[in-house]
C-alpha positions as CSV (number, residue, x, y, z in Angstrom):
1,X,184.0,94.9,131.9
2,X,184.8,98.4,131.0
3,X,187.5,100.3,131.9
4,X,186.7,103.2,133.8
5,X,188.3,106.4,134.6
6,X,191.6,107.2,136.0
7,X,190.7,108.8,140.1
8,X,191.2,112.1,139.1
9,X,188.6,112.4,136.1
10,X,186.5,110.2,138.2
11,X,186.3,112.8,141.3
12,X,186.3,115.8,138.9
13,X,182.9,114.4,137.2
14,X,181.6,113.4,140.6
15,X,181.5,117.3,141.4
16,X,179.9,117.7,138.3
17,X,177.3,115.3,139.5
18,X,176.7,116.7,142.4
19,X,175.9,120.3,141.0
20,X,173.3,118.5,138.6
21,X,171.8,117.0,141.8
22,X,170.8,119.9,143.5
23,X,169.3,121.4,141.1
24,X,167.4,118.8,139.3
25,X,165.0,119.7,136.8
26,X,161.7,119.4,137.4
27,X,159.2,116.9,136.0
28,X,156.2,118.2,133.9
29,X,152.9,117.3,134.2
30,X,150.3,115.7,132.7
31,X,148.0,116.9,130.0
32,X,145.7,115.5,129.9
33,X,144.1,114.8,132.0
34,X,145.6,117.5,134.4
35,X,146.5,120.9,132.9
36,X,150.3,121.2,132.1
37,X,152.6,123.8,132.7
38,X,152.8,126.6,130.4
39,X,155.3,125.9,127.4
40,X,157.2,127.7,124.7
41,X,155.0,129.1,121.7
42,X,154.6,127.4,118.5
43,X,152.7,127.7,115.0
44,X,149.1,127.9,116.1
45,X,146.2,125.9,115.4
46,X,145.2,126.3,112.0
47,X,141.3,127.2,113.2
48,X,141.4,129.9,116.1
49,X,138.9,128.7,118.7
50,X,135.8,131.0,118.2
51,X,135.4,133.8,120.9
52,X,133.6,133.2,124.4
53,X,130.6,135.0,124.4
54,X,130.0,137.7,127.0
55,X,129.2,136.4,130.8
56,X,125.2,137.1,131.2
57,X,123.9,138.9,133.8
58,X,121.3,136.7,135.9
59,X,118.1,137.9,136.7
60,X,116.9,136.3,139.7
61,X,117.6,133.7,141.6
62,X,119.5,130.8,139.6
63,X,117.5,127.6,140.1
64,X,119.4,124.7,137.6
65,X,116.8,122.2,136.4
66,X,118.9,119.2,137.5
67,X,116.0,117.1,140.2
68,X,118.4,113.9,140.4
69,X,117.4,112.5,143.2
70,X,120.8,112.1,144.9
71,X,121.0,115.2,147.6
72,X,124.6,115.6,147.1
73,X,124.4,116.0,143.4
74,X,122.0,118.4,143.2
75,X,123.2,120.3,146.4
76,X,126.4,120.3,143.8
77,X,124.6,121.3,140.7
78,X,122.6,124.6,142.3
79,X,126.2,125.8,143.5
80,X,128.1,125.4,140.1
81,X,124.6,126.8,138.2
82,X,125.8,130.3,138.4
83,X,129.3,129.4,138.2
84,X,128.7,128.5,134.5
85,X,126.4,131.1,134.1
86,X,129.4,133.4,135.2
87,X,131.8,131.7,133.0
88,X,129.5,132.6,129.8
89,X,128.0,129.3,129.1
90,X,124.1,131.0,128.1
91,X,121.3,129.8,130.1
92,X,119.2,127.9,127.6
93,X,122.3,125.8,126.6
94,X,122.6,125.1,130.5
95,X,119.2,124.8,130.7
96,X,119.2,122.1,128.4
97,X,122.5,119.7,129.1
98,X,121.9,119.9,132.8
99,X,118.3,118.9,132.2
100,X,117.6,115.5,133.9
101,X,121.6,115.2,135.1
102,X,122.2,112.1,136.8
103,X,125.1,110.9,138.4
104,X,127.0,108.0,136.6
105,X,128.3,105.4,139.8
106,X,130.2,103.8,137.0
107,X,132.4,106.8,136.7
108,X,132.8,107.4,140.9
109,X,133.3,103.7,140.7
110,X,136.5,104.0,138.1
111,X,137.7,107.0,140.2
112,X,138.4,106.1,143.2
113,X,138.8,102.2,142.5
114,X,142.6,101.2,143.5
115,X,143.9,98.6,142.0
116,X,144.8,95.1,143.9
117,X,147.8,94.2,142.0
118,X,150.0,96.6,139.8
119,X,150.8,95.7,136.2
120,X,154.7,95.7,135.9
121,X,156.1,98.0,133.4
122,X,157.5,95.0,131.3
123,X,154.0,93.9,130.6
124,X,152.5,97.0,130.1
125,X,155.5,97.3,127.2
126,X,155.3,94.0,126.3
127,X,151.1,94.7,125.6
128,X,152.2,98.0,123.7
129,X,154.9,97.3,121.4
130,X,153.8,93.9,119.4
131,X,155.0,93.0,116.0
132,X,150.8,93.4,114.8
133,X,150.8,96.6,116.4
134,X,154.1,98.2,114.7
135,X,153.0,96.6,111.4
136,X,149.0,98.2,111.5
137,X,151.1,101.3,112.1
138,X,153.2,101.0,109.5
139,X,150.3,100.5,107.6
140,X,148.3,103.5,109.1
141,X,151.2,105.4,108.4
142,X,151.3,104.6,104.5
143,X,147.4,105.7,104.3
144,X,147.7,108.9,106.0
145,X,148.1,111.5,103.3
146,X,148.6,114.3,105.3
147,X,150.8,113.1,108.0
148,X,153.7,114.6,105.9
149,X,152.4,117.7,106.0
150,X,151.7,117.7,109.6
151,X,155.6,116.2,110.5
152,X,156.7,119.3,108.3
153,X,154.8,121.9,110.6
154,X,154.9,120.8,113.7
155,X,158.1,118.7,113.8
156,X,156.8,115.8,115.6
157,X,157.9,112.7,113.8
158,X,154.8,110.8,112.4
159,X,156.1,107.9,113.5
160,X,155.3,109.4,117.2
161,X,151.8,110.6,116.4
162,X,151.3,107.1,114.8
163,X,152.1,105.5,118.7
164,X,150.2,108.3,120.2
165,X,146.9,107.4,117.9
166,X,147.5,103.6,118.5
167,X,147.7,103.7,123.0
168,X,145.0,106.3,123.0
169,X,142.1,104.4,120.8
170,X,143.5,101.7,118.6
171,X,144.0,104.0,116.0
172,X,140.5,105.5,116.2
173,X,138.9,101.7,116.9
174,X,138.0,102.5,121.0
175,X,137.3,106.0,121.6
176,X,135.0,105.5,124.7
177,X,131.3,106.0,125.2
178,X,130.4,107.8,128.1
179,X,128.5,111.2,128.1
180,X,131.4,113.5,128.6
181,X,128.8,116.4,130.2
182,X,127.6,113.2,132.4
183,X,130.8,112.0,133.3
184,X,132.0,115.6,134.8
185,X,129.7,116.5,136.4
186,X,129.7,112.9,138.5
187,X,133.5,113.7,139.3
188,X,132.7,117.6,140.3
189,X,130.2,116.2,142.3
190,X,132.0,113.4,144.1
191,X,134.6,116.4,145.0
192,X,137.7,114.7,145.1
193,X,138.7,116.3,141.6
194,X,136.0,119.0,141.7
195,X,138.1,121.6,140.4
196,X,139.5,119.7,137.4
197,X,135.8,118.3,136.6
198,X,134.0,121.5,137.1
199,X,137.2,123.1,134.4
200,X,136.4,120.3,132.0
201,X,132.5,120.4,132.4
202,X,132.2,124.5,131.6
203,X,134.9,123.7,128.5
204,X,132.3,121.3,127.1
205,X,129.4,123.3,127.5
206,X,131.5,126.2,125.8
207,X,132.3,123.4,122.7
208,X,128.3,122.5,122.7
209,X,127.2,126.3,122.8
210,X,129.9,127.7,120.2
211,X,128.3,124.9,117.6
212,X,131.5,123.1,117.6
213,X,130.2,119.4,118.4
214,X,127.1,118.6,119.6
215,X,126.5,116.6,123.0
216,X,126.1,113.1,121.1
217,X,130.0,113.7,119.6
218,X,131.2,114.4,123.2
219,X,131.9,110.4,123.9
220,X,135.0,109.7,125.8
221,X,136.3,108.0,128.5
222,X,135.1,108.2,132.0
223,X,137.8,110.9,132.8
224,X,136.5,113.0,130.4
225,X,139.3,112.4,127.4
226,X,137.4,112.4,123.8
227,X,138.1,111.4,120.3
228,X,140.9,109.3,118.3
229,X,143.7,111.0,120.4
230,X,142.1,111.1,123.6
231,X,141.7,115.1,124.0
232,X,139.9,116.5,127.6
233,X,137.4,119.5,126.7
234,X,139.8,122.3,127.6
235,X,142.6,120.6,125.3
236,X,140.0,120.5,122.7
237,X,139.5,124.3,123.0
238,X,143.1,125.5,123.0
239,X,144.7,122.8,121.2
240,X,142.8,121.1,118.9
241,X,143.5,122.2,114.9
242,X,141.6,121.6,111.6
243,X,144.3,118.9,109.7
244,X,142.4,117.8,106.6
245,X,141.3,121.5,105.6
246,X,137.5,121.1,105.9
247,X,137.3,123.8,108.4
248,X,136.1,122.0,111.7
249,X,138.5,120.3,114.4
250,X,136.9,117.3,114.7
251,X,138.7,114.9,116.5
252,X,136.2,111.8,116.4
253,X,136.0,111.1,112.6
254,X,138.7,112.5,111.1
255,X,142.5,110.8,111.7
256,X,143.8,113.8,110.3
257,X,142.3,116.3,112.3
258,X,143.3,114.2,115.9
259,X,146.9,113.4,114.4
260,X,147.7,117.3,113.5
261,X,146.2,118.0,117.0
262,X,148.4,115.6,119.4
263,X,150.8,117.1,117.2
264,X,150.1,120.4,117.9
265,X,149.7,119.7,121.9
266,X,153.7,118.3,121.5
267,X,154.7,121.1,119.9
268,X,153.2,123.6,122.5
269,X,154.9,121.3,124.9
270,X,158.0,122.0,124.0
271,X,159.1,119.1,121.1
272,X,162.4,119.8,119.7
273,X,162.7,119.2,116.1
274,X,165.7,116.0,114.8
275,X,166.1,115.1,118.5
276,X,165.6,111.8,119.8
277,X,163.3,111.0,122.9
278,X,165.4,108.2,124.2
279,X,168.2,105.8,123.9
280,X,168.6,102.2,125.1
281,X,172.2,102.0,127.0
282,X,173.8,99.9,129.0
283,X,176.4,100.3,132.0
284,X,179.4,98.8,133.2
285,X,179.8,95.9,136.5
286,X,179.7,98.0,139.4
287,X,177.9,101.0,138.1
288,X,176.2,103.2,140.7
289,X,172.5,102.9,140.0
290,X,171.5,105.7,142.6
291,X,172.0,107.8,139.6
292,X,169.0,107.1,138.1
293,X,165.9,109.6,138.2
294,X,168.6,111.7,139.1
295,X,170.9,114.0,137.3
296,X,170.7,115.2,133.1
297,X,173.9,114.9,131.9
298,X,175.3,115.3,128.5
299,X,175.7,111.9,127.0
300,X,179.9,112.2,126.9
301,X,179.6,112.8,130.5
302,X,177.2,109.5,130.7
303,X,180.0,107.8,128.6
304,X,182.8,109.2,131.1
305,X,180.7,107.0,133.7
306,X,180.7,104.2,131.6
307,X,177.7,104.3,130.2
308,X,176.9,103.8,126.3
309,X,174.4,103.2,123.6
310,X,173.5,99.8,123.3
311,X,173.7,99.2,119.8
312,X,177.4,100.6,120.1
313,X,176.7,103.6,117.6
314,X,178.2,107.0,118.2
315,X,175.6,110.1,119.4
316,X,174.7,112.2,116.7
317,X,175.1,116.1,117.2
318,X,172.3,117.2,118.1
319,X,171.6,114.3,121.1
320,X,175.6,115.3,121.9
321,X,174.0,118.7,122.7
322,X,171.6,118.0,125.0
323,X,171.0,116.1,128.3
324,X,169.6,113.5,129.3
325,X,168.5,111.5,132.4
326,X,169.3,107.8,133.0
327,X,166.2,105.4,134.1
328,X,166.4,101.6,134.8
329,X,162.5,101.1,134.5
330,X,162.5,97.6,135.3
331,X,165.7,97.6,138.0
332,X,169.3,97.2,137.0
333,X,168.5,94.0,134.9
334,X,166.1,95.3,132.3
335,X,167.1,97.8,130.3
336,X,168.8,100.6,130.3
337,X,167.9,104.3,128.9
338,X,168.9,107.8,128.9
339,X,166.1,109.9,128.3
340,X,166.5,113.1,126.6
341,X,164.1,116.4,126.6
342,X,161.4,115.0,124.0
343,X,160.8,112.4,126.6
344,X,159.0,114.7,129.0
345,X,157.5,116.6,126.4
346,X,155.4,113.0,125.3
347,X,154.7,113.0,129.5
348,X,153.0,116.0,128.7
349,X,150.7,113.9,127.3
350,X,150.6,111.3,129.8
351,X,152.4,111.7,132.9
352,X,153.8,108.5,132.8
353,X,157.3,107.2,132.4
354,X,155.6,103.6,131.3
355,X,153.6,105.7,128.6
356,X,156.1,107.6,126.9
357,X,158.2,104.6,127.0
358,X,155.4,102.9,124.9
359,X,155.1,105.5,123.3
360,X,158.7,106.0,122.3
361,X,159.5,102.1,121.4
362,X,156.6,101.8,119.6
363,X,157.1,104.6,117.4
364,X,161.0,103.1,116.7
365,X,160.0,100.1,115.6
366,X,157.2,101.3,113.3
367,X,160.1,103.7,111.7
368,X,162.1,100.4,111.3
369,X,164.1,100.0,114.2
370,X,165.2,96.4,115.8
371,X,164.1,95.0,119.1
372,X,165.6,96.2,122.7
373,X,169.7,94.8,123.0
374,X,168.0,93.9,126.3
375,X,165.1,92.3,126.6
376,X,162.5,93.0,129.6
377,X,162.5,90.7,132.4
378,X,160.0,88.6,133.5
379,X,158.5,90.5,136.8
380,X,156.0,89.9,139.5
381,X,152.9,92.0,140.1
382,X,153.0,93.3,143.5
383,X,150.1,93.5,145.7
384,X,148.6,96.6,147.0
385,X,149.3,95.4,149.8
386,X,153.1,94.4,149.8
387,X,153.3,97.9,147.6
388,X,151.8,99.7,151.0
389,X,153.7,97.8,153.6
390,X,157.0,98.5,151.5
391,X,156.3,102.3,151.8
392,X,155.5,101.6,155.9
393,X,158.7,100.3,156.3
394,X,160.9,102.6,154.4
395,X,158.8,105.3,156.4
396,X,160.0,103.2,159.5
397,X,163.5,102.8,158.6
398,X,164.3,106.7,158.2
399,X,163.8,106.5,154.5
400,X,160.6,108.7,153.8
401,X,158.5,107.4,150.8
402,X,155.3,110.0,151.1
403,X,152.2,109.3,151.9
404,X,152.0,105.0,151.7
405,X,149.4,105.2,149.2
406,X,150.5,101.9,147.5
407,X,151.6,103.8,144.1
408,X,155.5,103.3,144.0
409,X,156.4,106.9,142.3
410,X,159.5,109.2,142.1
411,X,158.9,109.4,145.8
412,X,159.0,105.8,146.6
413,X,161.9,104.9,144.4
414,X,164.3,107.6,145.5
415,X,163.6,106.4,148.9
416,X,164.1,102.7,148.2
417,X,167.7,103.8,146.5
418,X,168.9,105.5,149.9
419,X,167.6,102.4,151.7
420,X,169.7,100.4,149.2
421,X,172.4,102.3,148.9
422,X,172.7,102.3,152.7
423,X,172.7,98.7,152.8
424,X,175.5,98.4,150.2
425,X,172.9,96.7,147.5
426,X,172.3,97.6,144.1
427,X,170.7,100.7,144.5
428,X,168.3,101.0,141.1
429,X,164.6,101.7,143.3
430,X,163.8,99.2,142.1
431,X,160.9,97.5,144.4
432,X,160.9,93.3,143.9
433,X,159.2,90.7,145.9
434,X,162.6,89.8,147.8
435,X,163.2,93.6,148.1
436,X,159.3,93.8,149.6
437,X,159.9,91.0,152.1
438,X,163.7,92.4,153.1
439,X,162.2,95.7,154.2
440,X,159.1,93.4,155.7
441,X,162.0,91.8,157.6
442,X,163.7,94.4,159.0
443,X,161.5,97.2,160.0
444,X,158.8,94.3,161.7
445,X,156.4,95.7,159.6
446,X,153.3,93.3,158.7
């Protein structure tokens, strides 16, 4: 056990504690596939997107071509006609790509499909960070001649980029083949995300009318994210750079060109050059795991609690300067981590904490670095079920999750903890099996 601190240190840093509480720091989000929030400038790309041409002026009345069949599609596609038309996409190229539209049910299907049972984060790890995956990126990584350069202007270790390239396609293996224009304009349609969709649909319209890929290239997922590092059509536009030197961006065929990108989108976001992203630590017997999610402390002030790095080395400067937020992903018996700013830059990305931690590990141990001090556990997929009937009860017993939606987010945890905490268990938000059956037990919820 380690020793902790004498009571008057103790209730000194508790104070500080509670000043980092209240004003916590908040989250970014995702990009992509959600637009993220604006972040400090950095070297453009190296090709400047080519100028919007001038909204036309309609003559007329704006009838779109689109005759799909399906009444709410089409009652869709005549209102967002002179949208695009407004937004500068020309007429013939609308004309054209709108032509015999369709709506793909695959793509409704995906969105609004929830899954039965959640994949625990220690699988999803476990699936990501392989020793055949580290060694094809080690491998990747010696036969990508210009990675060098790319690390050297945008400061994102290639090691990162490497990960990034290997969760978004298998390194350029599984890009995705549905129609991009197809696939938005099923989602603006359905409504749910119509805003995003209708964004995403006018952005690659813009990409087929400028000349910069033609409708065939724009293959993605069903969500709309294209190429070897996964880019949505608005990313494309503003983010996307030329990294071989042949003066186009393309993103589909050339590693180069979708490794300087995600490099430049980190970089926008905010990466800060010779940081790390994270550190596996571990904590003392009788830590107070409500901490977690919650303040960014200075790793000495982590170490004041009792908390250290797990391979027992000392911080380096620069992580001494910053701070960083302790997670316990998997509860208080997996492992440990304090996460510092680069962290949520890589969630910038992917919204994700499961992501970035993929991300993150993988990229270690393609730069050389040994396994986790602790291992993940062996965990339990929960139900969508049990996951909604856990967020009843808290709701039930005064703890308020949010909407019981069956996803167990920042919301759901930070609930979970006062509920634990309140009960005088470990309180890591961490939501188990037992844990889903004690709330069962004593709210009376079914």
């Amino acid at each position: 056990m380690r020793r902790l601190l004498p009571a008057a240190a103790a209730t000194a840093l508790l104070a500080l504690l509670a000043a980092a509480c209240a004003t916590p720091t908040p989250l970014p989000t995702r990009l992509p596939p959600s637009p993220a929030p604006t972040a400090p400038p950095v070297a453009p790309p190296a090709q400047p997107t080519p100028p919007e041409a001038a909204p036309p002026a309609p003559a007329g009345p704006v009838t779109p071509p689109t005759v799909s069949g399906d009444m709410v599609f089409d009652a869709w596609a005549a209102d967002f006609y002179p949208k695009a038309l407004k937004a500068g996409i020309p007429r013939e190229v609308l004309d054209r790509e709108m032509k015999g539209l369709t709506p793909d049910p695959r793509v409704t299907a995906r969105d609004s499909r929830q899954p039965e049972f959640s994949q625990p984060i220690s699988t999803y790890i476990k699936g990501a960070v392989t020793p055949g995956t580290a060694s094809k990126g080690e491998q990747e990584r010696a036969e990508a001649p210009q990675l060098a350069d790319i690390e050297q202007k945008y400061g994102v270790p290639r090691e990162i980029l490497i990960a990034i390239w290997s969760r978004e396609s298998a390194f350029g293996a599984i890009q995705g083949d549905f129609d991009v224009i197809r696939s938005m304009a099923s989602l603006a349609a359905q409504g749910r995300r119509r805003d995003f969709a209708e964004t995403e649909l006018i952005a690659a319209l813009r990409i087929i009318a400028t000349g910069q890929a033609t409708r065939e290239q724009l293959k993605g997922s069903w969500a709309g994210a294209m190429g070897q590092t996964q880019f949505i059509p608005s990313a494309y536009l503003s983010t996307a750079v030329d990294g071989d030197g042949d003066g186009k961006r393309d993103i589909w065929n050339s590693p180069a060109d979708s490794l300087a990108s995600a490099a430049n989108l980190l970089a926008k976001g905010g990466w800060r050059r010779g940081e790390s992203w994270a550190k596996e630590v571990v904590a003392p017997d009788g830590f107070d795991f409500s901490l977690t999610e919650g303040p960014k402390l200075p790793p000495e002030a982590w170490a004041a609690l009792g908390v250290t790095r797990a391979d027992g080395l000392p911080w380096d400067d620069a992580d001494k300067a910053e701070e960083a937020q302790l997670i316990a992903p998997a509860g208080a018996a997996g492992p440990l981590f304090l996460l510092f700013p680069n962290h949520f830059v890589i969630r910038k990305y992917n919204n994700s904490v499961a992501y970035a931690l993929a991300v993150g590990l993988l990229a270690d141990r393609i730069a050389g670095a040994p396994p986790l001090v602790r291992p993940w556990p062996a965990e339990q997929p929960l139900s969508l079920a049990d996951r909604m009937t856990a967020q009843r009860a808290l709701a039930a017993l005064g703890f308020n999750p949010g909407t019981p939606d069956g996803i167990v987010g920042a919301g759901t945890r930070t609930a979970l903890r006062a509920y634990q905490k309140a009960r005088g268990l470990t309180a890591d938000g961490y939501l188990s099996p037992v844990m889903v059956q004690q709330l069962k037990t004593e709210s009376g919820a079914s």
